[in-house]
C-alpha positions as CSV (number, residue, x, y, z in Angstrom):
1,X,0.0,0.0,0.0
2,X,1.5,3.4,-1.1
3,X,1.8,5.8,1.8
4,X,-0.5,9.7,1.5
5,X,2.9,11.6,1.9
6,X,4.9,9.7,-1.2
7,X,1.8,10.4,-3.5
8,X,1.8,13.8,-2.3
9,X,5.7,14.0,-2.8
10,X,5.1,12.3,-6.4
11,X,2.3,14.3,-7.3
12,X,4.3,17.3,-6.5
13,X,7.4,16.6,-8.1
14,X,5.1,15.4,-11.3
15,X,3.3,19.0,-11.2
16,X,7.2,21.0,-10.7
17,X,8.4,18.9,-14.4
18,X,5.4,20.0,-16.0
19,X,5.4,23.7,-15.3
20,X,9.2,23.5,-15.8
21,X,8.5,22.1,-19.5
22,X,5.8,24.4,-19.9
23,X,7.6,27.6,-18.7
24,X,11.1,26.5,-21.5
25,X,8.7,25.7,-24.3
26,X,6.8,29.0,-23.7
27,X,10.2,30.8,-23.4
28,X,11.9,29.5,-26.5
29,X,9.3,28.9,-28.5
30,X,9.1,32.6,-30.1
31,X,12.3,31.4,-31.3
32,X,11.5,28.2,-32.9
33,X,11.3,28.1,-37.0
34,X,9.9,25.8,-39.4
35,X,12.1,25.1,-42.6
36,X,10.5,24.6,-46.0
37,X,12.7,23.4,-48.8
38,X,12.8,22.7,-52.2
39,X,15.7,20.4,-53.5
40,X,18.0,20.2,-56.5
41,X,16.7,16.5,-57.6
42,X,20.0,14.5,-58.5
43,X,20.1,11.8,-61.6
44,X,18.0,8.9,-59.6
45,X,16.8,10.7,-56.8
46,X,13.3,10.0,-55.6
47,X,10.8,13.0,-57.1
48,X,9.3,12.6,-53.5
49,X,12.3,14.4,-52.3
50,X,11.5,17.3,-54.2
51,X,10.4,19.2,-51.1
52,X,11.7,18.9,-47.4
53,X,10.9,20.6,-44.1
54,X,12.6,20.7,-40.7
55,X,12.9,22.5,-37.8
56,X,15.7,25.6,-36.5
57,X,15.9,28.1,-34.0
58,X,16.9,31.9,-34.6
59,X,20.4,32.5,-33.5
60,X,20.9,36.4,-33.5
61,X,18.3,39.6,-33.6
62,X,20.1,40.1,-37.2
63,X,18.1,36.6,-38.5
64,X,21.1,33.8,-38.3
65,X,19.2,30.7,-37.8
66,X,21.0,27.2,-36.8
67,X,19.5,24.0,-38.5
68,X,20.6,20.8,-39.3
69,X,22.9,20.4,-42.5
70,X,20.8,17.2,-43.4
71,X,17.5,19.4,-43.8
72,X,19.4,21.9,-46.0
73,X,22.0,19.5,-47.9
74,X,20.2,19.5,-51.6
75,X,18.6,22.6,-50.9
76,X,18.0,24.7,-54.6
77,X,15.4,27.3,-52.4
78,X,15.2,27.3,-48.6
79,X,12.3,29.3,-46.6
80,X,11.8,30.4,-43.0
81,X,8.7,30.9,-41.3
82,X,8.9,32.6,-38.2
83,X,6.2,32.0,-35.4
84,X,4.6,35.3,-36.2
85,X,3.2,34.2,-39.4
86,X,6.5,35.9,-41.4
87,X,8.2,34.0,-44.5
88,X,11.9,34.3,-45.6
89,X,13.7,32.9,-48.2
90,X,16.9,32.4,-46.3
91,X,20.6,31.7,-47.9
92,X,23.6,29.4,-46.6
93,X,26.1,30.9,-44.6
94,X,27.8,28.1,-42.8
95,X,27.3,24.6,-43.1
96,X,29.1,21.7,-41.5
97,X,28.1,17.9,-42.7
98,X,30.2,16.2,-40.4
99,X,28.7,18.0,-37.6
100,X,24.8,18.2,-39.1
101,X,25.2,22.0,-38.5
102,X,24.1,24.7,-41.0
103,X,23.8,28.5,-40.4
104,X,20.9,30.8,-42.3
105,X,20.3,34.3,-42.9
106,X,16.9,35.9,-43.2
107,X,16.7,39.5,-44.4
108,X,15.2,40.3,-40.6
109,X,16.4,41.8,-37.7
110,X,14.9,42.9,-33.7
111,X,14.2,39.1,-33.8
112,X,13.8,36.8,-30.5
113,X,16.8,34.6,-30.3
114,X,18.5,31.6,-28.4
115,X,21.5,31.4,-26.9
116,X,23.7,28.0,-26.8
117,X,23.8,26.7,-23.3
118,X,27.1,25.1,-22.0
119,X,27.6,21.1,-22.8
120,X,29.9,21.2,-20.5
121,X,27.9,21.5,-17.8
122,X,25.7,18.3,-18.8
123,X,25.5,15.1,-17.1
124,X,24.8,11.7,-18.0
125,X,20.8,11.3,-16.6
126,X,19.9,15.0,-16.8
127,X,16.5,15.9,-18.0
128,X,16.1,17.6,-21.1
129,X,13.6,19.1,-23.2
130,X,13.5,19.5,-27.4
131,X,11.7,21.9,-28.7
132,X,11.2,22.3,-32.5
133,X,9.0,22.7,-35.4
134,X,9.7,20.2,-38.4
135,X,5.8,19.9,-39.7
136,X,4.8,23.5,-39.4
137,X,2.5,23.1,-36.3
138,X,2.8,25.7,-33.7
139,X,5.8,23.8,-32.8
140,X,6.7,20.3,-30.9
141,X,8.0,19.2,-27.7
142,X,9.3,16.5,-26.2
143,X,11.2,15.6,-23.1
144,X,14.6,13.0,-22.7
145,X,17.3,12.0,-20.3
146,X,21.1,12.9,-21.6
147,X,22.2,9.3,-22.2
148,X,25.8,9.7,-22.7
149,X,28.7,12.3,-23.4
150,X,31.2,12.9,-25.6
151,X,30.0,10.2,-28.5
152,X,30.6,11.2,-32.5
């Protein structure tokens, strides 16, 4: 039989992850882009692959946005639409396959922007929480435990 103060305990620990999920995805998620792109099709690509979405964040006020290289890799067009309602046609200014990183500009500034925390700091069995936008909904979130550390 499970004792009145552990649910209590449980129930309250439950309730302080929630509102700490809710408060991050409400903080970042002004932040939080969705990634339209149309692809140079390749002798034997699939015409399915025509288009692509995915997800990024905004990485300056000046309209640098960090997604992954994979979303962008046979981009011919790429587009950015901001949680405002806003479209951009954005161009590469950095990419990095090994890494899956790639940097965009928009032609926007005074934007809301992230900030990259300190990996450093994490530890294996930390909570985290992803927050992105790779369909075009409002924007998705999910939570996780850091796994491991220093992997390639």
């Amino acid at each position: 039989m499970e004792n009145k103060n552990s649910q209590k305990n449980d129930d309250y620990l439950l309730d302080a992850f929630s509102n700490a999920v809710v408060s991050a995805s409400e903080k970042v998620s002004p932040a939080v882009v969705h990634i339209n792109v149309i692809n140079n099709l390749k002798p034997g690509m699939n015409p399915k692959n025509k288009q692509g979405t995915g997800s990024g964040f905004v990485l300056s006020s000046e309209g640098k946005i960090v997604t992954n290289f994979h979303v962008i890799a046979n981009a011919k067009n790429i587009f950015v639409n901001l949680p405002d309602g806003r479209n951009f046609e954005a161009s590469v200014i950095g990419k990095d396959p090994y890494t899956d990183i790639a940097i965009l500009q928009i032609p926007a500034t005074e934007l809301e922007y992230l900030k990259f925390g300190n990996s450093e700091i994490l530890k294996v069995g930390q909570l985290v929480i992803a927050i992105g936008n790779p369909f075009g909904f409002q924007y998705t979130v999910t939570t996780g435990v850091v796994s491991a550390l220093g992997r390639t």
